[in-house]
LUMZAFI-99561 format. One record per residue: x, y, z of N, C-alpha, C, O in turn. Coordinates in steps of 0.1 Angstrom, whole numbers, padded with zeros to 4 digits, always signed. Example, Ala and Ser with C-alpha at 12.3 -4.5 7.8 and 13.67 -1.06 7.14 Angstrom:
+0132-0057+0078+0123-0045+0078+0132-0033+0078+0142-0033+0085+0128-0022+0071+0137-0011+0071+0129+0000+0079+0134+0011+0080
REM end
This chain:
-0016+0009+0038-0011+0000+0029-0020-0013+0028-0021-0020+0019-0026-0015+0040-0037-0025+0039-0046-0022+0027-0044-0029+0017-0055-0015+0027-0060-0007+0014-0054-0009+0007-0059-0019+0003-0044-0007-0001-0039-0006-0011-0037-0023-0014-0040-0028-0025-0033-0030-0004-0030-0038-0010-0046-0051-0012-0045-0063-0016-0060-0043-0006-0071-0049-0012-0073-0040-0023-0084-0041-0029-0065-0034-0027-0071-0021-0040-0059-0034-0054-0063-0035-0066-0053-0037-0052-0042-0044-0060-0047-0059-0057-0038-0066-0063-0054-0067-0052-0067-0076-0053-0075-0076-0058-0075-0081-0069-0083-0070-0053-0097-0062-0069-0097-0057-0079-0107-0055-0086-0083-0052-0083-0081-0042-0091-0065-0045-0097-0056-0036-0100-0065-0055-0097-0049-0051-0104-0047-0050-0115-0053-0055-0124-0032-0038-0117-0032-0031-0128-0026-0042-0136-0019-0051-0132-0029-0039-0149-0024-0050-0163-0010-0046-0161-0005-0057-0164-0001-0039-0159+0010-0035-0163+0024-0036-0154+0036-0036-0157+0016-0038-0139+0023-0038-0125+0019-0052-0118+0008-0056-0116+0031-0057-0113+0032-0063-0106+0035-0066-0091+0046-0069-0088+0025-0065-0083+0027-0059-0068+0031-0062-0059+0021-0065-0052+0041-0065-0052+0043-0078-0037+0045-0067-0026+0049-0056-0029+0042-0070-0015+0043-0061-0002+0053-0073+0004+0053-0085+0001+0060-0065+0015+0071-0074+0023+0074-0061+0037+0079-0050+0037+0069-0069+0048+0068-0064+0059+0083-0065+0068+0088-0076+0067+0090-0056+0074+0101-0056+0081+0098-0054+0094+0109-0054+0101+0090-0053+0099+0085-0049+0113+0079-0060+0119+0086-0068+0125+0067-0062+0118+0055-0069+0123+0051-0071+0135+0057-0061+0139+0045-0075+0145+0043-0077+0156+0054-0084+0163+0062-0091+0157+0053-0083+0178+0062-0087+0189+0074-0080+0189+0075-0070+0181+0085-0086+0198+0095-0079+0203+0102-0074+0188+0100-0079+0177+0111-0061+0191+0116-0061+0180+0129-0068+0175+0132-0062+0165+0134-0074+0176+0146-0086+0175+0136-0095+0163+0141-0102+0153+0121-0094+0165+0117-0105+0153+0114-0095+0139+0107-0100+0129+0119-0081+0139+0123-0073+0131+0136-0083+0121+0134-0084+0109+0145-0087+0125+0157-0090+0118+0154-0100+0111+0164-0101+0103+0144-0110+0109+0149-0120+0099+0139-0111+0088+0143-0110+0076+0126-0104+0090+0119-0101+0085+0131-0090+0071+0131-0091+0059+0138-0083+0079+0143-0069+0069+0154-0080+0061+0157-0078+0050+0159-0093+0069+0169-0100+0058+0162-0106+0050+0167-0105+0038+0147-0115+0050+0139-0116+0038+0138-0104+0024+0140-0105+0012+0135-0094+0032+0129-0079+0023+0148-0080+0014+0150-0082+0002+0155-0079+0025+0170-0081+0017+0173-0091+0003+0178-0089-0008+0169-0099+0008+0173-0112-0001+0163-0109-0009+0165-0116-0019+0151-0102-0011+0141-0102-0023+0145-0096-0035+0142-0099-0046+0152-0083-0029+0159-0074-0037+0173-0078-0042+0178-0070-0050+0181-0089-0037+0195-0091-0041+0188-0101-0055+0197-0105-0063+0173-0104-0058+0173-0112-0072+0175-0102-0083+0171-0103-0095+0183-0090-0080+0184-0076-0093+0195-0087-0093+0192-0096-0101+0203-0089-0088+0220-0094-0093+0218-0104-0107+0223-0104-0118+0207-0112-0100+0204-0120-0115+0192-0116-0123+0187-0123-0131+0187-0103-0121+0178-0100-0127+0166-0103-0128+0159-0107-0137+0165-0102-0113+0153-0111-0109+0145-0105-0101+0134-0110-0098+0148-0087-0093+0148-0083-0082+0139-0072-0088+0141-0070-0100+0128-0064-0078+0117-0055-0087+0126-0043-0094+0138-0042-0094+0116-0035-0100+0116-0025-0112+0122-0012-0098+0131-0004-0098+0114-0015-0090+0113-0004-0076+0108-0007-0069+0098-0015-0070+0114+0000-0056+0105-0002-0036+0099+0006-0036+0100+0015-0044+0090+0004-0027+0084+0021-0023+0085+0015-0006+0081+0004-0001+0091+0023-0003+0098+0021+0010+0086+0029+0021+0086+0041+0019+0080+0026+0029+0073+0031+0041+0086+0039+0052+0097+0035+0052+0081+0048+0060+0091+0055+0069+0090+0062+0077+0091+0074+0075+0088+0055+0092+0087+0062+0102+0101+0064+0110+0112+0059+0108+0095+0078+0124+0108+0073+0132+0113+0063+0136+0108+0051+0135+0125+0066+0144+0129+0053+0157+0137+0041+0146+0145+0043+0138+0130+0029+0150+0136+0015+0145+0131+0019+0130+0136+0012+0121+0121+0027+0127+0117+0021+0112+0121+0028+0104+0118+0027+0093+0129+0038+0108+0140+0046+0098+0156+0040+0097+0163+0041+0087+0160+0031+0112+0172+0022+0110+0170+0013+0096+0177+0012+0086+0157+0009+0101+0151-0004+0087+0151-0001+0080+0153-0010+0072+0148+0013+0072+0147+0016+0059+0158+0022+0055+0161+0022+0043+0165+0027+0062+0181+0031+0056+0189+0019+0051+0195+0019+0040+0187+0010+0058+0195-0004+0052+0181-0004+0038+0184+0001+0027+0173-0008+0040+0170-0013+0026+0171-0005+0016+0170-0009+0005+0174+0014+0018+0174+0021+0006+0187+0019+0006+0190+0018-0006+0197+0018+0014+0215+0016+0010+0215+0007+0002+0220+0009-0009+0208-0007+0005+0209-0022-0006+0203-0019-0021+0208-0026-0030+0193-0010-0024+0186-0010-0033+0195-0001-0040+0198-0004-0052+0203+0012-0033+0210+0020-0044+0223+0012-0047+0232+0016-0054+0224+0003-0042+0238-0006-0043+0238-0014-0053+0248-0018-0059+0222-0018-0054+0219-0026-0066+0214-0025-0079+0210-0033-0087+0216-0007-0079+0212+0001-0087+0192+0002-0089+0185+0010-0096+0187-0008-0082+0172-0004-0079+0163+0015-0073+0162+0020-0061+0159+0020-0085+0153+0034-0079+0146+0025-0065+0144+0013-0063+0142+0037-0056+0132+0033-0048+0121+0044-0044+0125+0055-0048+0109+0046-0039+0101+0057-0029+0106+0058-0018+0110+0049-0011+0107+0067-0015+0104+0073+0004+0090+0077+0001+0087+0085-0009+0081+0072+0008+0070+0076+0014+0069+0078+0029+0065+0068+0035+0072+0089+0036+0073+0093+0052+0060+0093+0056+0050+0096+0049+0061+0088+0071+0049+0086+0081+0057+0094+0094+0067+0100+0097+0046+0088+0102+0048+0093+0112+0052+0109+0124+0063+0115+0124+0042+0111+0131+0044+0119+0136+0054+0128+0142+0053+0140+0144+0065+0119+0146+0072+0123+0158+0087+0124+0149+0097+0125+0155+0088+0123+0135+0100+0120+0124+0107+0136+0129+0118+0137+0134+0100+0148+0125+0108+0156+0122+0114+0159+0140+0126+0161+0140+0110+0159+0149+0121+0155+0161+0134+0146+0160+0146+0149+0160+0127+0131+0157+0137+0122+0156+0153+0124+0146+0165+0120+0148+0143+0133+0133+0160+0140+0130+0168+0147+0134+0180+0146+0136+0160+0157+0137+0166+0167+0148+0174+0163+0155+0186+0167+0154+0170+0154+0165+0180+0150+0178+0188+0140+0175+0194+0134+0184+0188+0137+0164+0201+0123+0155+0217+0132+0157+0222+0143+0156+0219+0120+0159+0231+0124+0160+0241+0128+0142+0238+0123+0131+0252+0138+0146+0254+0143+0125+0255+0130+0116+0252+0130+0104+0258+0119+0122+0262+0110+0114+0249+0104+0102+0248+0103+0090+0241+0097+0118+0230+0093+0115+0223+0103+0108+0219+0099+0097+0220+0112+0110+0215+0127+0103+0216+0126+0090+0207+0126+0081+0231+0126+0088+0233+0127+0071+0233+0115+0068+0239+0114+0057+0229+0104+0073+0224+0089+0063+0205+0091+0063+0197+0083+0058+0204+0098+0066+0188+0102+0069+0184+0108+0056+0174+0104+0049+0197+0122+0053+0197+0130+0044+0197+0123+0032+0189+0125+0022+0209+0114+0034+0214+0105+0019+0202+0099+0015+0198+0103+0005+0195+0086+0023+0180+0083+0018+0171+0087+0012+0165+0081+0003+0166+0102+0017+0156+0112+0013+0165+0114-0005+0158+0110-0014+0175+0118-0008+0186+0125-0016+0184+0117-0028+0180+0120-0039+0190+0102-0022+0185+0090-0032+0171+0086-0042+0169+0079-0052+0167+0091-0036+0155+0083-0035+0152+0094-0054+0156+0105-0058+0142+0079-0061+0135+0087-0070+0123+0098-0070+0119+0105-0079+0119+0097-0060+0104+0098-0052+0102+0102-0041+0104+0093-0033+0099+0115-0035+0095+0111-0020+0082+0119-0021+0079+0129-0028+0073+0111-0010+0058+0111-0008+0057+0112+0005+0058+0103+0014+0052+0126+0007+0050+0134+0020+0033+0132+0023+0026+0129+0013+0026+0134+0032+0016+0134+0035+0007+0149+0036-0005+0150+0035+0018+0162+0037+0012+0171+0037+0022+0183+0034+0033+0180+0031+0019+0196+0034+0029+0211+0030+0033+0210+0044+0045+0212+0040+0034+0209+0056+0045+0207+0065+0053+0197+0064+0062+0196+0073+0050+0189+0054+0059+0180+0060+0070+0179+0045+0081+0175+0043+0061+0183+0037+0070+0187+0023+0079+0200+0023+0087+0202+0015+0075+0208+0036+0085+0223+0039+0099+0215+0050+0112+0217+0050+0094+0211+0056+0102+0204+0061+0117+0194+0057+0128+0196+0059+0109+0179+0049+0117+0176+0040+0128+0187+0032+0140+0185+0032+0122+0197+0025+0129+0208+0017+0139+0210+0028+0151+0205+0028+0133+0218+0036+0141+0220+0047+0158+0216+0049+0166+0225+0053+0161+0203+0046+0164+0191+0049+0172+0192+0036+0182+0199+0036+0168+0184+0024+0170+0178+0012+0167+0192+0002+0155+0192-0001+0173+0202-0003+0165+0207-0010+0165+0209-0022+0159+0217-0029+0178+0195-0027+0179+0191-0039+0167+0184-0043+0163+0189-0054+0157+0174-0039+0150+0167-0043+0137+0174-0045+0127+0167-0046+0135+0187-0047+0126+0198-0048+0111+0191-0062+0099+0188-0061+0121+0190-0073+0115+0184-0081+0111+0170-0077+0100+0168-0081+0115+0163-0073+0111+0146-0066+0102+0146-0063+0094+0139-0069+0097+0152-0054+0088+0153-0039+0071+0157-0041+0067+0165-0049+0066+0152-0033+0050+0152-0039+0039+0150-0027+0045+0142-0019+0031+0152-0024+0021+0152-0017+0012+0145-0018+0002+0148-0024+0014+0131-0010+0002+0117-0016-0006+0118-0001+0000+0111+0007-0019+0125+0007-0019+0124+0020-0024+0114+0020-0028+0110+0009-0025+0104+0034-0036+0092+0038-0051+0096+0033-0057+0106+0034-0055+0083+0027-0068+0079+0021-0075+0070+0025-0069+0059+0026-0084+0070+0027-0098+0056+0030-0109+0055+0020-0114+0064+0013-0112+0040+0021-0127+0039+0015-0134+0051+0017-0129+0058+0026-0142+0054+0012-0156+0064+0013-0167+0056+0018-0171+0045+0015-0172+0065+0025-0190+0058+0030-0196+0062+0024-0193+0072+0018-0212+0054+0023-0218+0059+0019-0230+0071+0026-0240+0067+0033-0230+0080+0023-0237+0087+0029-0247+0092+0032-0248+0103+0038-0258+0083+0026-0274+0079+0031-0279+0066+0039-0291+0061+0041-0263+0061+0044-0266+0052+0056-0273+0062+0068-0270+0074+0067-0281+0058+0078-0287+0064+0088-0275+0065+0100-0264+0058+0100-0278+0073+0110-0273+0069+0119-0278+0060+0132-0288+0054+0128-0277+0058+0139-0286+0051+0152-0293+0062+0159-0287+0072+0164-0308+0057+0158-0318+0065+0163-0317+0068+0181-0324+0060+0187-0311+0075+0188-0310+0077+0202-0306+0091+0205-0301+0099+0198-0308+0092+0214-0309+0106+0227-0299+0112+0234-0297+0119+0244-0291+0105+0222-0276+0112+0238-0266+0110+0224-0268+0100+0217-0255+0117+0220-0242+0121+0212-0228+0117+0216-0220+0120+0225-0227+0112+0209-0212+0098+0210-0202+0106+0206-0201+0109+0194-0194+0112+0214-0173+0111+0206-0169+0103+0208-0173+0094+0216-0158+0105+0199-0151+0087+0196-0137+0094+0193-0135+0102+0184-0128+0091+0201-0114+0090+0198-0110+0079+0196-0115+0069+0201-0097+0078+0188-0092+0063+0181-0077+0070+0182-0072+0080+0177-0071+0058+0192-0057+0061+0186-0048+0058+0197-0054+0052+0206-0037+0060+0200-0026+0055+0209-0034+0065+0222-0035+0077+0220-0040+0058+0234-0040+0064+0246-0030+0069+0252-0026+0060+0259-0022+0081+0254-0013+0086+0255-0008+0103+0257-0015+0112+0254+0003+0105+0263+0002+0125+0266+0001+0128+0250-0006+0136+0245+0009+0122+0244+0011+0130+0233-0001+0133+0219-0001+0141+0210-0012+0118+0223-0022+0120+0217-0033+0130+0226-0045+0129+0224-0027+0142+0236-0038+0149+0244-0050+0143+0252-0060+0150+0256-0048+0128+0254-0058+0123+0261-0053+0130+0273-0064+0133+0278-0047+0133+0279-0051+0138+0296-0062+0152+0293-0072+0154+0300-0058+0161+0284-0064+0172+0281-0079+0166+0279-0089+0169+0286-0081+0157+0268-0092+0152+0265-0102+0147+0276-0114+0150+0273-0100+0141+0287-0101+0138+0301-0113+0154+0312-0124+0156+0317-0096+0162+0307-0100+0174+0313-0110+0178+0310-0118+0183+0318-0113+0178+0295-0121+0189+0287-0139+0179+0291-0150+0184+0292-0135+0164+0291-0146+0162+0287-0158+0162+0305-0170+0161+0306-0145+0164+0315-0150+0164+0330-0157+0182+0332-0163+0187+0341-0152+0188+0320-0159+0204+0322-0172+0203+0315-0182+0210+0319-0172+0196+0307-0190+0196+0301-0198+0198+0303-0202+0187+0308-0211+0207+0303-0222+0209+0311-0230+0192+0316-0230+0183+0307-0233+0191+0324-0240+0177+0333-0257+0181+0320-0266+0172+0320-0258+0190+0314-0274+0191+0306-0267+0184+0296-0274+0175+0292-0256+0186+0288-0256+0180+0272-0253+0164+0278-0245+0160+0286-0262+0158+0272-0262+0146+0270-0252+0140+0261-0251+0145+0250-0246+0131+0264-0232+0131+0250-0229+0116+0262-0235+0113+0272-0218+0109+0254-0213+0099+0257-0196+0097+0249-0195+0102+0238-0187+0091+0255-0182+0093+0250-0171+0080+0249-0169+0075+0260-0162+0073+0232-0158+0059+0237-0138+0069+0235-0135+0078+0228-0131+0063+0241-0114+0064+0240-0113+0048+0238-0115+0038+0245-0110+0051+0224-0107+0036+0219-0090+0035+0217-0084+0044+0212-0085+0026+0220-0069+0022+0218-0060+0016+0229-0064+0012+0240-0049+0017+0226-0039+0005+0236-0034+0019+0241-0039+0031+0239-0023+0015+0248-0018+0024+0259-0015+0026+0271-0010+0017+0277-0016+0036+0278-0018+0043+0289-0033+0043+0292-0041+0053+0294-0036+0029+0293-0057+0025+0294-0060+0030+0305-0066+0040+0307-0053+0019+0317-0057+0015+0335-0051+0036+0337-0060+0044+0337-0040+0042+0337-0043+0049+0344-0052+0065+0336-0054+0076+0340-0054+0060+0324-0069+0073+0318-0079+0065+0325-0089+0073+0328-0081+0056+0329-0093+0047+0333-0098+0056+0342-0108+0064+0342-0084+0052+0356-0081+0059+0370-0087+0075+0369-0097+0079+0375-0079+0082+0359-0085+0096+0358-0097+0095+0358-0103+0100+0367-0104+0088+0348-0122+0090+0347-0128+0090+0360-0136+0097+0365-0120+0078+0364-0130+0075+0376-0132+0088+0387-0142+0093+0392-0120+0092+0390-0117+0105+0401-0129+0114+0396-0137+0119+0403-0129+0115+0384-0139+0129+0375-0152+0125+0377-0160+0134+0374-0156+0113+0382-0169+0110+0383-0177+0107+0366-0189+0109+0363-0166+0102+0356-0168+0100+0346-0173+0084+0334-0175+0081+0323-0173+0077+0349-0170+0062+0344-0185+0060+0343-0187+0054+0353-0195+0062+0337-0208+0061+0337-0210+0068+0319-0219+0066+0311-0202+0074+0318-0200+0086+0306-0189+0076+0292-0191+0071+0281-0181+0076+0299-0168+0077+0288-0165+0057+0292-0167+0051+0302-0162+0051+0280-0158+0040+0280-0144+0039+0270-0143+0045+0259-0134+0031+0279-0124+0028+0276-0117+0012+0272-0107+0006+0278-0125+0008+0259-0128-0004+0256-0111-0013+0254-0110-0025+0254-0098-0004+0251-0085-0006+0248-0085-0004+0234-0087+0006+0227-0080-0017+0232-0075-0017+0215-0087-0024+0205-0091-0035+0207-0092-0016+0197-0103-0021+0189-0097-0029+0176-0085-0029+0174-0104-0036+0169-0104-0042+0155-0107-0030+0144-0107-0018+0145-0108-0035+0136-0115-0028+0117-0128-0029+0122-0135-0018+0124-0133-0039+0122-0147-0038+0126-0158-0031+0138-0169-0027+0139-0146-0032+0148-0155-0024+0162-0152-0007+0158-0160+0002+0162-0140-0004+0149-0140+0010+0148-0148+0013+0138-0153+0024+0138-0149+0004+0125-0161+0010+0116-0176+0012+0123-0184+0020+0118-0179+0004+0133-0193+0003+0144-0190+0016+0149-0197+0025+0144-0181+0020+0157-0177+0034+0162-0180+0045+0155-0188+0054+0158-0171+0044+0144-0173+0061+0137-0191+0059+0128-0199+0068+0126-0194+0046+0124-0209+0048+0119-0219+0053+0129-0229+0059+0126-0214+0048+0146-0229+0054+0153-0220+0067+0162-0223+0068+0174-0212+0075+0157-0205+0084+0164-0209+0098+0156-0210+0096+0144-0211+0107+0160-0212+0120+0156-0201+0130+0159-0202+0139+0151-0190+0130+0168-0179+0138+0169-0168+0129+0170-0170+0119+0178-0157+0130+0165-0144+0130+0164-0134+0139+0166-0131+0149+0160-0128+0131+0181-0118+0139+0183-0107+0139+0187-0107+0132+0198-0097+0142+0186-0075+0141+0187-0070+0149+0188-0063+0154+0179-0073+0155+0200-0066+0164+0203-0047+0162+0204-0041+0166+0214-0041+0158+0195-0030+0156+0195-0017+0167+0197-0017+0178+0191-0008+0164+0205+0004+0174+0204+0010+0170+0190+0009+0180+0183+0016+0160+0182+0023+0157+0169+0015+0148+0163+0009+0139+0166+0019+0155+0149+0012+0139+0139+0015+0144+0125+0017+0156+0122+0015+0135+0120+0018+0139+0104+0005+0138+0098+0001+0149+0098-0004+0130+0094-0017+0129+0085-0026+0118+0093-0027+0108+0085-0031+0115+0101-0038+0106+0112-0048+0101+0105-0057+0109+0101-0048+0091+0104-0059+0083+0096-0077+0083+0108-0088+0079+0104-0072+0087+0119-0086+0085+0124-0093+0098+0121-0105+0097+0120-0086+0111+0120-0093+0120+0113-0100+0117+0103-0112+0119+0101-0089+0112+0093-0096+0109+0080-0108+0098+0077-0116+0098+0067-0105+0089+0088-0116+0076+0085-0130+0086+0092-0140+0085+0085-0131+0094+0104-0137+0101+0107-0146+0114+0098-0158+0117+0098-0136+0117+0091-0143+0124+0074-0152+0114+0066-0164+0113+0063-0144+0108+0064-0154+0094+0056-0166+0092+0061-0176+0092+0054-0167+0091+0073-0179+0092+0079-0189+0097+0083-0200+0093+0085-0184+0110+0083-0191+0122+0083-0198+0130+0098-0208+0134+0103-0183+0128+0103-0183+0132+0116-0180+0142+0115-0174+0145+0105-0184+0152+0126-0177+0164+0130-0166+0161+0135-0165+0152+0144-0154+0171+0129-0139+0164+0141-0135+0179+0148-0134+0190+0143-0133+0177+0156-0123+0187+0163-0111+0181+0170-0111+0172+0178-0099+0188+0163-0085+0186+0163-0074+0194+0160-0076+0204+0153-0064+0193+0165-0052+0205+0167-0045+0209+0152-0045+0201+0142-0038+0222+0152-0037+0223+0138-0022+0219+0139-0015+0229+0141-0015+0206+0137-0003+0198+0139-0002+0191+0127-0012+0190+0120+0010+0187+0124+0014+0186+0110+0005+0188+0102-0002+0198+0103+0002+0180+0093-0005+0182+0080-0026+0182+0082-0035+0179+0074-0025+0185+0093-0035+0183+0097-0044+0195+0092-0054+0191+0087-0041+0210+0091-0044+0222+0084-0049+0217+0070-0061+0218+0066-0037+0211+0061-0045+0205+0049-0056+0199+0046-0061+0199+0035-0062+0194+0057-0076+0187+0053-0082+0190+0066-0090+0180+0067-0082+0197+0075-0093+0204+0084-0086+0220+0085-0075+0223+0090-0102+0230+0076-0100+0243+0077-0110+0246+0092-0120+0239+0093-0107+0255+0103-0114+0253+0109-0128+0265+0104-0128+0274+0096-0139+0258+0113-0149+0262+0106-0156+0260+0097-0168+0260+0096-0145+0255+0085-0156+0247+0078-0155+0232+0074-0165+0228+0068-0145+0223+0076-0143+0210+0076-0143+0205+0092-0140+0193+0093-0144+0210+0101-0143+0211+0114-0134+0219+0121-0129+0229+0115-0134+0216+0133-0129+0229+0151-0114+0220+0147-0111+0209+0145-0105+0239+0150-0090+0236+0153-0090+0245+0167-0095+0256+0171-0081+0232+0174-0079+0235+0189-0068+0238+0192-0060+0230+0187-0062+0248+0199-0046+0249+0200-0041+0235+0213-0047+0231+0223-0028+0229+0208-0026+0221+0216-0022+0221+0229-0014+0229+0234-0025+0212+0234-0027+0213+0254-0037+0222+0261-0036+0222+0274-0047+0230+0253-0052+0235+0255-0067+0231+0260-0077+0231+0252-0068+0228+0273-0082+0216+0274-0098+0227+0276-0109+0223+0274-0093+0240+0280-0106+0248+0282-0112+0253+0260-0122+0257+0255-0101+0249+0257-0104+0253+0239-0109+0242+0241-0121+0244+0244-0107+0232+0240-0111+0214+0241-0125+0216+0242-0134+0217+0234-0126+0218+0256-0143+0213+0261-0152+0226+0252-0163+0225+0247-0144+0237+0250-0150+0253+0243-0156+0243+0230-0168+0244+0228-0151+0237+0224-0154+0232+0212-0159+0219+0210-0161+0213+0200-0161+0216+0219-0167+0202+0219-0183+0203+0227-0193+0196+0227-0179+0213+0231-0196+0220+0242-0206+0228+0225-0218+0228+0222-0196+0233+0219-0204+0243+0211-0208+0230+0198-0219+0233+0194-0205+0219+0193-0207+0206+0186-0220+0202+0197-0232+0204+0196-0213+0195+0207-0232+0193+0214-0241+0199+0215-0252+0194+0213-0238+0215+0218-0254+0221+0221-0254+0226+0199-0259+0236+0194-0251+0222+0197-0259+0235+0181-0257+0224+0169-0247+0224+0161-0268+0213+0170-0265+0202+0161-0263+0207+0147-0254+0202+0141-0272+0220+0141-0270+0224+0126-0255+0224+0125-0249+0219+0117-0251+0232+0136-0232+0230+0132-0227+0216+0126-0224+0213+0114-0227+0210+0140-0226+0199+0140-0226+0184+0125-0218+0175+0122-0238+0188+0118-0244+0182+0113-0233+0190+0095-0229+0183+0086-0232+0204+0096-0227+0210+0086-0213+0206+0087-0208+0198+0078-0208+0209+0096-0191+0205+0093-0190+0186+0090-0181+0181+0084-0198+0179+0095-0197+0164+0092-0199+0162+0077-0193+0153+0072-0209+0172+0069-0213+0172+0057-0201+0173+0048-0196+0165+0041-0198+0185+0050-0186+0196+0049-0171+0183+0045-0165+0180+0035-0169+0178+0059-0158+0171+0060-0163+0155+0049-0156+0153+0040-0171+0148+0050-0173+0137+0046-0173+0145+0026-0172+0138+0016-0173+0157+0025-0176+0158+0009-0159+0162+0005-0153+0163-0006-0157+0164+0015-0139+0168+0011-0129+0153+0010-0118+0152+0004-0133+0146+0016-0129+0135+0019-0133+0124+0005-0126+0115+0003-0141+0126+0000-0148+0119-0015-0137+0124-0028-0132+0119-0037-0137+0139-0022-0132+0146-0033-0111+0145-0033-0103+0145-0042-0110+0144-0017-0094+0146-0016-0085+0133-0011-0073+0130-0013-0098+0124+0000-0088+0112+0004-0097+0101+0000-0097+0091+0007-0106+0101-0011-0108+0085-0012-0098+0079-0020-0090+0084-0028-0100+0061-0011-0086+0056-0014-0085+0055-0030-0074+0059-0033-0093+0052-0040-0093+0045-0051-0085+0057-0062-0081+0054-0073-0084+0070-0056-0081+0082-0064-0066+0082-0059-0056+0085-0065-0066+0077-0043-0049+0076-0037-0046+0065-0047-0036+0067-0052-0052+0054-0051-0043+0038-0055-0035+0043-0069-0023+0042-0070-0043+0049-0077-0044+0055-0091-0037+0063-0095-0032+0063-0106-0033+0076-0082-0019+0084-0085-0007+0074-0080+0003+0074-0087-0009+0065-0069+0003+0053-0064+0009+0049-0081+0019+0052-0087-0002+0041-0084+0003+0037-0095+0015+0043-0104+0027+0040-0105+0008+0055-0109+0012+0064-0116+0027+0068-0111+0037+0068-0118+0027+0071-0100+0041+0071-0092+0053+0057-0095+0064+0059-0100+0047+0047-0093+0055+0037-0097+0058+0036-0111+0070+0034-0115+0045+0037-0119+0054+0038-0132+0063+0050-0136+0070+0051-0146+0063+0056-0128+0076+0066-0138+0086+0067-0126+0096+0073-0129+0084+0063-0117+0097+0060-0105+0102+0048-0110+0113+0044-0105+0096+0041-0119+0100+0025-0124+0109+0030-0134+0119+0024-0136+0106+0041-0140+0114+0042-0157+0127+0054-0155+0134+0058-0165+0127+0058-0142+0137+0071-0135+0147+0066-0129+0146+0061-0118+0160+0067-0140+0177+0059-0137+0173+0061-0122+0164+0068-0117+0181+0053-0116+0180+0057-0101+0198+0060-0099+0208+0055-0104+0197+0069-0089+0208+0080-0083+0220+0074-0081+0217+0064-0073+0229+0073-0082+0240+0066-0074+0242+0072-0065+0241+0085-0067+0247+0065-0048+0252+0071-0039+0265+0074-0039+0274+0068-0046+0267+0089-0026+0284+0085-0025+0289+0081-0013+0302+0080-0011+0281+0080-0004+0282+0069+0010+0284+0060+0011+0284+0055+0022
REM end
């Protein structure tokens, strides 16, 4: 949404009018509440006709599905259509294990909604699954990035960078990743950065036992800028993840024209075929891991083809400016579609 909302800067549409309004934000979550009663009160100016056309509502698990049920309840209250656009990895658990109540206000939101925008065919089988009234609704918008350009060079040197980006964690397969990268032949020269917050000090601890701290650096939580430095002098990308819905470091990783090797978990199959947009690894699996990350080091033509491969799929399926343009398009006719009455 950052994108998008420099895409509605440079580019705003003649016809739409855009405001973003954050319910979350950093720190404890308690400084969630004045934030969702702002988002609240923006939308109560419909009473005097003052409140937007439509939301497009963001929606993960945990607290940020509490948060968004209140604001899709207030908006069908105020007869405002809205979007569901779902995120997040760990959602289709989090319904699961909801209790019936919360379940079917989960249901009701998705139900409501004029719109919903899934990231990929699991996660639109899923939804169905679920909702399978809103058949016609539902649509497949996946995560998008700028595009690189792809006669930038890379940095002229002797040894091959992976670069993971993302929550250091079991569930992002960093301990596997660990494993896989301590089996490596000692001849391939490679280097390797685990970039993100987390579970840092004890992946640190692991490296070190492995005799790895010479190899792999564990810088924590990077910026925009140290990770575009990253994936521009990086040649492999990799996440080995147990869950995810559409992972933007894959994708910023395509953009760049990395080779990625990564597990075939949610929507992840949609935009890496293995073989030829890059290596699918089965999950927890760290001898497939190093299998596929050994065969990227030693045989650069691979290497070099699936980065090709992946960065021309990524021009063609996630540059952002082709995501802003169907967005739009979504809003205007989610703007002009009665919106549903609830019976909750």
């Amino acid at each position: 949404m950052d994108e998008i909302r420099r895409c509605v800067a440079s580019d705003p549409p003649q016809d739409l009018f855009v405001t973003f309004c954050a319910t979350r934000g950093k720190g404890h979550i308690l400084f969630s509440i004045p934030r969702v009663l702002m988002a609240l009160l923006r939308l109560s100016g419909a009473i005097l006709g003052l409140g937007p056309d439509i939301v497009h509502i963001n929606v993960s698990q945990n607290g940020s599905t509490w948060r968004k049920m209140i604001i899709a309840r207030v908006a069908r209250l105020l007869g405002i259509p809205y979007v569901i656009h779902l995120h997040g990895g760990e959602f289709q658990k989090f319904w699961e294990r909801a209790p019936p109540f919360v379940a079917s206000c989960i249901s009701d939101m998705f139900f409501y909604s004029v719109r919903t925008l899934v990231l990929g065919n699991f996660w639109r089988s899923f939804i169905l699954s679920k909702v399978p009234e809103i058949e016609d609704r539902i649509a497949i918008l996946p995560n998008a990035t700028p595009a690189v350009d792809s006669a930038i060079e890379k940095p002229n040197r002797d040894w091959i960078s992976i670069v993971f980006l993302g929550l250091v964690s079991d569930r992002k397969g960093v301990p596997q990743l660990v494993d896989a990268l301590s089996t490596l032949s000692s001849e391939l020269n490679w280097r390797a950065t685990i970039a993100g917050d987390g579970d840092v000090e004890v992946t640190r601890e692991s490296i070190s036992r492995r005799g790895l701290s010479g190899r792999v650096d564990l810088p924590g939580w990077v910026g925009p800028e140290e990770v575009s430095r990253l994936l521009l002098e990086g040649d492999v990308l990799v996440l080995p993840s147990f869950d995810e819905n559409l992972p933007m470091s894959v994708v910023e990783g395509m953009a760049y024209g990395l080779s990625v090797v990564t597990t075939p978990v949610g929507a992840i199959e949609d935009i890496i075929e293995h073989e030829k947009t890059g290596l699918l690894v089965p999950p927890g699996d760290s001898a497939a891991l190093a299998a596929a990350l050994g065969r990227l080091l030693a045989e650069p033509a691979l290497r070099a083809q699936l980065g090709q491969a992946a960065q021309a799929f990524h021009r063609e399926h996630l540059e952002i400016r082709k995501f802003y343009a169907r967005l739009l398009d979504i809003w205007r006719s989610g703007a002009r579609a009665a919106p549903l009455r609830n019976s909750c």
